[in-house]
C-alpha positions in Angstrom: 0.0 0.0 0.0 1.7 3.5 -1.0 0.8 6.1 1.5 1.4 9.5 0.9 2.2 12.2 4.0 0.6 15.3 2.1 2.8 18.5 1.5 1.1 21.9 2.6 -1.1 22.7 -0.7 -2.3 26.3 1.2 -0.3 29.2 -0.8 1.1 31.9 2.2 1.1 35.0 0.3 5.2 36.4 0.3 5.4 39.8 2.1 7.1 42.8 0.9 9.3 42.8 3.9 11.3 40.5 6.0 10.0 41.1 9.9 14.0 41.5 12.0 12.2 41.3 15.0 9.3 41.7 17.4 8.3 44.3 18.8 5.7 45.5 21.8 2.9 47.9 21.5 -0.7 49.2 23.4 -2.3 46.6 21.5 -0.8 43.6 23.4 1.3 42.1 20.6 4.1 40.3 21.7 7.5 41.3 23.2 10.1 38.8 23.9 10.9 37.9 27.0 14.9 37.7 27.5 15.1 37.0 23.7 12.8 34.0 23.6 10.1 32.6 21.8 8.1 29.9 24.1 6.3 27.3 22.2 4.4 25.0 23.6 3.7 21.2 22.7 2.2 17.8 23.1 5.3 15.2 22.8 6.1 13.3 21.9 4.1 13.2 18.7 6.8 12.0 16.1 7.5 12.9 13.6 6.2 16.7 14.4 7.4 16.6 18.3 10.0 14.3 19.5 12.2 14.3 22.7 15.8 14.7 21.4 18.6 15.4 24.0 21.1 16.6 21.2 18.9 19.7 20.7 19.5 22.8 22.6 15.8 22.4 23.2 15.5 19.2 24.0 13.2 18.1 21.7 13.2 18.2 17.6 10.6 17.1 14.5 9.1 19.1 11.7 6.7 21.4 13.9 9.5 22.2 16.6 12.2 22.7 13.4 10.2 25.0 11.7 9.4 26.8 14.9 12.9 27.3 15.8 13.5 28.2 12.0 11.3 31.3 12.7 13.0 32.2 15.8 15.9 32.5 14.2 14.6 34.6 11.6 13.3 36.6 14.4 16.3 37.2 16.1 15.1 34.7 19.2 15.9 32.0 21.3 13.3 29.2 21.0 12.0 27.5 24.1 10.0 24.6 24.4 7.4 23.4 27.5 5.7 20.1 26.9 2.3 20.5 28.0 -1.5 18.9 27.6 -2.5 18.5 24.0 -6.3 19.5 25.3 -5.2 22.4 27.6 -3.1 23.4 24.3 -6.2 23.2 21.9 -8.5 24.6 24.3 -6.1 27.7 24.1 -6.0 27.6 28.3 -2.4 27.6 28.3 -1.7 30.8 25.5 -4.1 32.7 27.4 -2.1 32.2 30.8 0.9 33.2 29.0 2.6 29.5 29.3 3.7 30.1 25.7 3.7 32.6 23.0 3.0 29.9 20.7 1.5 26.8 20.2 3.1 24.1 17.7 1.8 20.8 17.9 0.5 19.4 14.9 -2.9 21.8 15.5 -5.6 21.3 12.7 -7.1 24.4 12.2 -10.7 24.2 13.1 -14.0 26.5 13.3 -14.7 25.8 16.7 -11.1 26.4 17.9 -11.2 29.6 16.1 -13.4 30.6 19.5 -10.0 30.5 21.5 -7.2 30.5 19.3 -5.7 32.5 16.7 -4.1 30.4 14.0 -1.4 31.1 11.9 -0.9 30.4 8.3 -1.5 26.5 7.3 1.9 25.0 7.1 0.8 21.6 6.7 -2.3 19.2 4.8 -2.7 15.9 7.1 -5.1 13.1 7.0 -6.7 10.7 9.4 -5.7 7.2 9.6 -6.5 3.8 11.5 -3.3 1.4 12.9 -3.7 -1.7 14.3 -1.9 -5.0 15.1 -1.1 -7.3 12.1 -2.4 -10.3 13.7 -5.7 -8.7 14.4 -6.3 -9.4 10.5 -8.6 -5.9 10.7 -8.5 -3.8 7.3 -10.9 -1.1 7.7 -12.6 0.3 10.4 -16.0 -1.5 10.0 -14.4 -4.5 11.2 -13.1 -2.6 14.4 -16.8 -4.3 16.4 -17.0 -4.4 19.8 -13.0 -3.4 19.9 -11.1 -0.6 21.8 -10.0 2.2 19.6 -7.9 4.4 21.4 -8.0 8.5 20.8 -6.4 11.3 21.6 -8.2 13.6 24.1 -9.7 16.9 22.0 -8.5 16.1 18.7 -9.8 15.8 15.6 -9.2 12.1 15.3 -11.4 11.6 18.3 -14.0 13.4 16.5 -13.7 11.1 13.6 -13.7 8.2 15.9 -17.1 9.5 17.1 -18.7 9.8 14.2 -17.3 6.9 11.9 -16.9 3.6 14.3 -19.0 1.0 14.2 -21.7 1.2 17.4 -20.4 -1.5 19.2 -16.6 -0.8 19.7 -15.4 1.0 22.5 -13.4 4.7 21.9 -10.4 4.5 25.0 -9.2 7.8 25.2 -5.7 8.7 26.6 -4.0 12.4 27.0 -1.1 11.8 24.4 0.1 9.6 21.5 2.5 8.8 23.9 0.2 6.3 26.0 -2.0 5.5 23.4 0.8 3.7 21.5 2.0 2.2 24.6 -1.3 1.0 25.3 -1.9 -0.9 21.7 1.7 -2.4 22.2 0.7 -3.7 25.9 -2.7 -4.7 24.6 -4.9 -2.4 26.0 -6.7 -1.5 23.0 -7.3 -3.0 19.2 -6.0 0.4 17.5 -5.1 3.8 16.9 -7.2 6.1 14.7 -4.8 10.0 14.7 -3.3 11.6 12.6 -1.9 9.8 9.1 2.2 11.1 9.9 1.7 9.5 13.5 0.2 6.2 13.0 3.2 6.3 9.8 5.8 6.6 12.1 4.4 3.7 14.5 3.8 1.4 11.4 7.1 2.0 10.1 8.9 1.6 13.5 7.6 -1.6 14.8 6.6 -4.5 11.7 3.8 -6.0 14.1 1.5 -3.3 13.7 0.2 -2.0 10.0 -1.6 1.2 8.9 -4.8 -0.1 7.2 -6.5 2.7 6.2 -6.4 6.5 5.7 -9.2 9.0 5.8 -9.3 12.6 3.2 -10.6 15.3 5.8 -9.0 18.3 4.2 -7.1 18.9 7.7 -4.6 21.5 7.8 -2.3 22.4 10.8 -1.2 25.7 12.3 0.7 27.7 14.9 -1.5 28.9 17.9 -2.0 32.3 19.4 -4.1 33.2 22.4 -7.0 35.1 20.8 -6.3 38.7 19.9 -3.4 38.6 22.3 -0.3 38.2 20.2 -1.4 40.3 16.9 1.8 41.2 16.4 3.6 37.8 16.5 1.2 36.1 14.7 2.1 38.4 11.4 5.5 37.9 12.1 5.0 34.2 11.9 3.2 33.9 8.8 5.8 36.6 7.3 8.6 34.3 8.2 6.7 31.1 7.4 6.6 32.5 4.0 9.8 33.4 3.9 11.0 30.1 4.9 8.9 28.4 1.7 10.9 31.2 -0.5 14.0 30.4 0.5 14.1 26.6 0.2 13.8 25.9 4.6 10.5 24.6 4.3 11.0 22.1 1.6 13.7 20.8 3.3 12.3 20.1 6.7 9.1 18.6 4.7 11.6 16.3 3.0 13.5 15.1 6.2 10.1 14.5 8.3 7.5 14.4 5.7 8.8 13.1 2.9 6.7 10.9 0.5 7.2 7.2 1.4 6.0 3.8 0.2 4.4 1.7 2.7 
């Protein structure tokens, strides 16, 4: 089966000039704080967030790369704080000024649009379901009376909700983190989350397979508490394009995202 890890397809409009820096004004945009631009994610969620002891951060993947490929173009230091992937969605934690930014594979959603601000799309994803080999499973519809473990306030939780069968049971866990512990331990029958996740999982470890994948014209963006970081947000998506222009992009998309044959 050929899967295929989607490139962003949203065009970010170039602007006419390059952002050196942030700056503060009476509107509330943002000002650094001793250089730094805080992002907060959910990791590990490979290959968008992963713990990495090598980076100055800690942590690396496509979403805290790029991130810290803005920084830079900012002039800043980036920061990262691994927190809750609901409190992040919810927009709790950019509203107590946790973070200036969230980056954490964030589809871009009407109803988070209440609470968050989101950048630019920088990424197209796709849904998918993975579960063990041996289960012989090769669609959802055969997933009756099974566990299917979830993400807590994601959009694959939603999908979950409205596409498996009646019978089967969704388990829902905080991170990716547990939930693929928990299908290797056998607490549930599968994983239905993101398509570049369950990837990574299937690709990883030959005893679990990646059966199907789901079109639901997702596309993920950087987080801003609403109307509180005007400012930065403009800077981002200046940079973002910026980073598409001079070549960055496409070669962070290549060494996470790459198209692969599965």
């Amino acid at each position: 089966m050929a899967l295929r890890i989607i490139r962003g397809l949203a065009a970010v409009a170039v602007a006419t000039l390059a952002v050196a820096g942030c700056s503060s004004t009476s509107s509330g945009a943002y000002t650094a704080v001793d250089g730094k631009l805080t992002v907060c994610a959910d990791i590990p969620y490979p290959p968008f967030e992963i713990e990495d002891p090598s980076s100055p951060t800690g942590y690396s993947g496509f979403d805290i790369d790029l991130a810290g490929a803005v920084a830079e173009r900012l002039d800043l230091e980036l920061a990262v704080k691994d927190v809750d992937f609901d409190a992040l969605q919810s927009g709790t934690v950019l509203v107590t000024g946790d973070c200036d930014m969230g980056a954490s594979a964030i589809t871009i959603t009407e109803a988070r649009k209440a609470n968050i601000d989101f950048s630019d799309p920088y990424v197209d994803s796709l849904q998918s379901l993975l579960v063990t080999k041996a289960s012989g499973a090769t669609q959802l519809a055969d997933l009756e009376d099974a566990r299917i473990g979830v993400q807590q306030g994601t959009t694959g939780r939603s999908y979950a909700q409205a596409h498996a069968p009646a019978s089967a049971t969704l388990v829902e866990f905080p991170s990716d983190g547990e939930l693929w512990l928990a299908l290797q331990a056998g607490q549930i029958d599968a994983i239905l989350q993101d398509l570049p996740v369950n990837y990574d999982h299937a690709t990883a470890d030959p005893n679990y397979v990646l059966v199907e994948k789901y079109e639901t014209d997702e596309q993920y963006g950087f987080a801003f508490a609403k109307g509180e970081r005007t400012e930065l947000l403009a800077d981002v998506n200046t940079q973002l394009a910026a980073l598409r222009t001079d070549g960055t992009y496409d070669a962070l998309y290549d060494k996470y995202l790459s198209v692969k044959d599965y």
